[in-house]
C-alpha positions as CSV (number, residue, x, y, z in Angstrom):
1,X,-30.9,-63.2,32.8
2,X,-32.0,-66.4,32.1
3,X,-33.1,-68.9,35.0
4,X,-32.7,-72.5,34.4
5,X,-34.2,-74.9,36.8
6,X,-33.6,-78.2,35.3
7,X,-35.2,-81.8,37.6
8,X,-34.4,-85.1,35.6
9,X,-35.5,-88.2,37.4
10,X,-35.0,-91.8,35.8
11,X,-37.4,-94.2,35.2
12,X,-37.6,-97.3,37.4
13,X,-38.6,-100.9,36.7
14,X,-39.8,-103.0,38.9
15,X,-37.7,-105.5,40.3
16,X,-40.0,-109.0,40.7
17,X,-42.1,-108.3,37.2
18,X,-39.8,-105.8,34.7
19,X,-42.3,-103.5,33.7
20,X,-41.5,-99.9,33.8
21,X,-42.8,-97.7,36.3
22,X,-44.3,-94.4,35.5
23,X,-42.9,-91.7,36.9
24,X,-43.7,-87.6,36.8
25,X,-40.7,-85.5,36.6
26,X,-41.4,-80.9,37.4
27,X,-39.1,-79.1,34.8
28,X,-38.8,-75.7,35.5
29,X,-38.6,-73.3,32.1
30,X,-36.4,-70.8,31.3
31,X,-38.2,-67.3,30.9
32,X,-37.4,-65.7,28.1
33,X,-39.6,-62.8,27.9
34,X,-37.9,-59.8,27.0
35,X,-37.7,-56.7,29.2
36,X,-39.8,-53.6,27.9
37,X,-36.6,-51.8,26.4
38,X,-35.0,-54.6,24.5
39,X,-35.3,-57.2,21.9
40,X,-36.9,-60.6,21.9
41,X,-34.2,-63.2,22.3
42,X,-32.9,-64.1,18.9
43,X,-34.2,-67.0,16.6
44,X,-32.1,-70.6,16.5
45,X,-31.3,-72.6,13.3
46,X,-31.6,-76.0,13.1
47,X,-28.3,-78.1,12.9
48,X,-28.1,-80.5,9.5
49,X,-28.2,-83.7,11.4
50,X,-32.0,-83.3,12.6
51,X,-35.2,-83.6,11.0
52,X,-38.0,-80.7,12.4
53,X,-41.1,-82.6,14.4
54,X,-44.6,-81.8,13.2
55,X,-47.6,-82.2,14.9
56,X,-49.4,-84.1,12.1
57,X,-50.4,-88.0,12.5
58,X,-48.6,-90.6,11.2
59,X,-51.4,-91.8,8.7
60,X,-51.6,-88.1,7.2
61,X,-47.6,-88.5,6.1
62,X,-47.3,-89.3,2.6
63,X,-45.0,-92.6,4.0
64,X,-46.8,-93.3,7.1
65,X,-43.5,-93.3,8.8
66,X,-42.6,-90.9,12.1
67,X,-39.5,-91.5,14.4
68,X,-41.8,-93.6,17.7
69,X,-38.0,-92.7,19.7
70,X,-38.5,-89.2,19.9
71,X,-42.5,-88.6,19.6
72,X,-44.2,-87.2,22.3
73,X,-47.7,-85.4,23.5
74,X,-47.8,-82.0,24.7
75,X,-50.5,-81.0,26.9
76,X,-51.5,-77.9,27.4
77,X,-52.7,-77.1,31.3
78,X,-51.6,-73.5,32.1
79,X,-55.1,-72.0,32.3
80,X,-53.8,-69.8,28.7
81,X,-53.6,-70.4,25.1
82,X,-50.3,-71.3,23.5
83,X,-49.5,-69.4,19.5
84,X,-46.5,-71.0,19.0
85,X,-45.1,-74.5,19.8
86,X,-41.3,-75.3,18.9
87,X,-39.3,-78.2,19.1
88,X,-35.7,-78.4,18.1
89,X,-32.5,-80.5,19.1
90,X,-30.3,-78.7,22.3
91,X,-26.9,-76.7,21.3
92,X,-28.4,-75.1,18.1
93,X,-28.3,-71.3,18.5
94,X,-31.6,-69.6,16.8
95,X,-35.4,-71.3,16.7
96,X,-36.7,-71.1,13.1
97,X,-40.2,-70.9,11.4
98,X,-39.5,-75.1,10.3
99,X,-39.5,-75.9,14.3
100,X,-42.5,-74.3,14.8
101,X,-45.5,-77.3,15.0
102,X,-48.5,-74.8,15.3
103,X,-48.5,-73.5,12.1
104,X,-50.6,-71.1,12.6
105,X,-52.8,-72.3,15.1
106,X,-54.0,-71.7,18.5
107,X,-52.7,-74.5,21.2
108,X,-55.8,-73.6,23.5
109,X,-55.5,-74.7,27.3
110,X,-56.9,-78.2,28.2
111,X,-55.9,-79.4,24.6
112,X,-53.2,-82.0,23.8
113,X,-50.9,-81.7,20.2
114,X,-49.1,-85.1,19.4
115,X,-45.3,-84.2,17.4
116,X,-44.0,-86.8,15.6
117,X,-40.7,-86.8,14.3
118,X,-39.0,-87.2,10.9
119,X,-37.3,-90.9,10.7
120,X,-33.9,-89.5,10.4
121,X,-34.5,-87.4,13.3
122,X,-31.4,-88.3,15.3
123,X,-30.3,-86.3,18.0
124,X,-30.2,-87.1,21.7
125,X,-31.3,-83.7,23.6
126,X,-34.3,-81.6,22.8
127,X,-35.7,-78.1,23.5
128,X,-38.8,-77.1,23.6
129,X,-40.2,-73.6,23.4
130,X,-43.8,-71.5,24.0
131,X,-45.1,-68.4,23.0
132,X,-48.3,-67.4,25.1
133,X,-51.0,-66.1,22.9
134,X,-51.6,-63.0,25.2
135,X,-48.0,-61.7,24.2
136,X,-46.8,-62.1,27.7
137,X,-43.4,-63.5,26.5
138,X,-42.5,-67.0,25.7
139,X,-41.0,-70.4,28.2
140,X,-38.2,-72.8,27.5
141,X,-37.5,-76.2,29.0
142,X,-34.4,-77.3,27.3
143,X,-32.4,-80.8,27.1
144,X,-35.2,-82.7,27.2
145,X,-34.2,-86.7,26.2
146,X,-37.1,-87.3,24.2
147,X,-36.4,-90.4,23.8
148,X,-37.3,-91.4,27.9
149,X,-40.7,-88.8,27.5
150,X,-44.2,-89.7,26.4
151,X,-45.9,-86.9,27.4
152,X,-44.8,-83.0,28.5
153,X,-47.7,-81.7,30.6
154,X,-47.5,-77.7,31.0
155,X,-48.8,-76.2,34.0
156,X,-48.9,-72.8,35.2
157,X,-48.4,-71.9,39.3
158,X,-50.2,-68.3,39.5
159,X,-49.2,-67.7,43.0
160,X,-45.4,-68.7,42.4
161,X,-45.7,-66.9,38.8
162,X,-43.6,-70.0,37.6
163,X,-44.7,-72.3,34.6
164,X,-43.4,-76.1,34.9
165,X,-43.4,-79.2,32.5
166,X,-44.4,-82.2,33.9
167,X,-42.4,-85.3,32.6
168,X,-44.5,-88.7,32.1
């Protein structure tokens, strides 16, 4: 059974000057490691009006162009290393291979991975989704509005055995 625990707090400005105020929002994920006698939860596909993110710098794109709406920084603070990393828009059933940032890679603890989105990216709700290195399962924090979210910190509670995303 899946458990989602989902805080969304709004951004304030301040009154006299205008200028945004930062604020930190705890997402709870969704566990969704699979009990010892069945399968892994199955794969989403990716609807035809989104764009996958990667996790590549604008100046390495061929146009120099990424979607500055929807990019974001992930940071990594769980005290564990992260093998997978997807990103894809909220209501699509499966995750596939083309959501998947890492490519390959190891998201270590205490680093940061930047995903930058395809211009035509246009949906309004994300999900994002990890797969611990250590095979211990994987977390999702879903409908996230990217779009109001510079940075997703991931921390890890050890004595509550819950892992959060922080919301900058």
């Amino acid at each position: 059974m899946k458990k989602l625990l989902f805080l969304m707090a709004v951004a304030a400005f301040c009154l006299n000057c205008g200028t945004k105020t930062e604020t930190t929002t705890v997402v709870n994920k969704t566990n969704t490691a699979a009990p010892a006698n069945t399968a892994a939860p199955a794969n989403r596909t990716a609807p035809t009006n989104t764009a996958a993110p990667s996790n590549t710098t604008a100046a390495s794109k061929p146009d120099g162009a990424s979607n500055s709406e929807l990019d974001f920084a992930v940071v990594n603070k769980t005290g564990y290393d992260i093998k997978e990393l997807s990103v894809g828009s909220s209501g699509t059933k499966e995750w596939t291979k083309e959501m998947e940032v890492l490519k390959g890679r190891k998201f270590a603890d205490g680093s940061t991975v930047d995903i930058e989105f395809d211009p035509k990216a246009k949906a309004e709700l994300w999900d994002v989704k990890v797969v611990w290195a250590d095979g211990s399962g994987s977390e999702e924090w879903q409908k996230l509005k990217l779009s109001e979210i510079e940075k997703l910190t991931l921390v890890y509670d050890n004595d509550k055995d819950v892992t959060s995303a922080l919301i900058e």
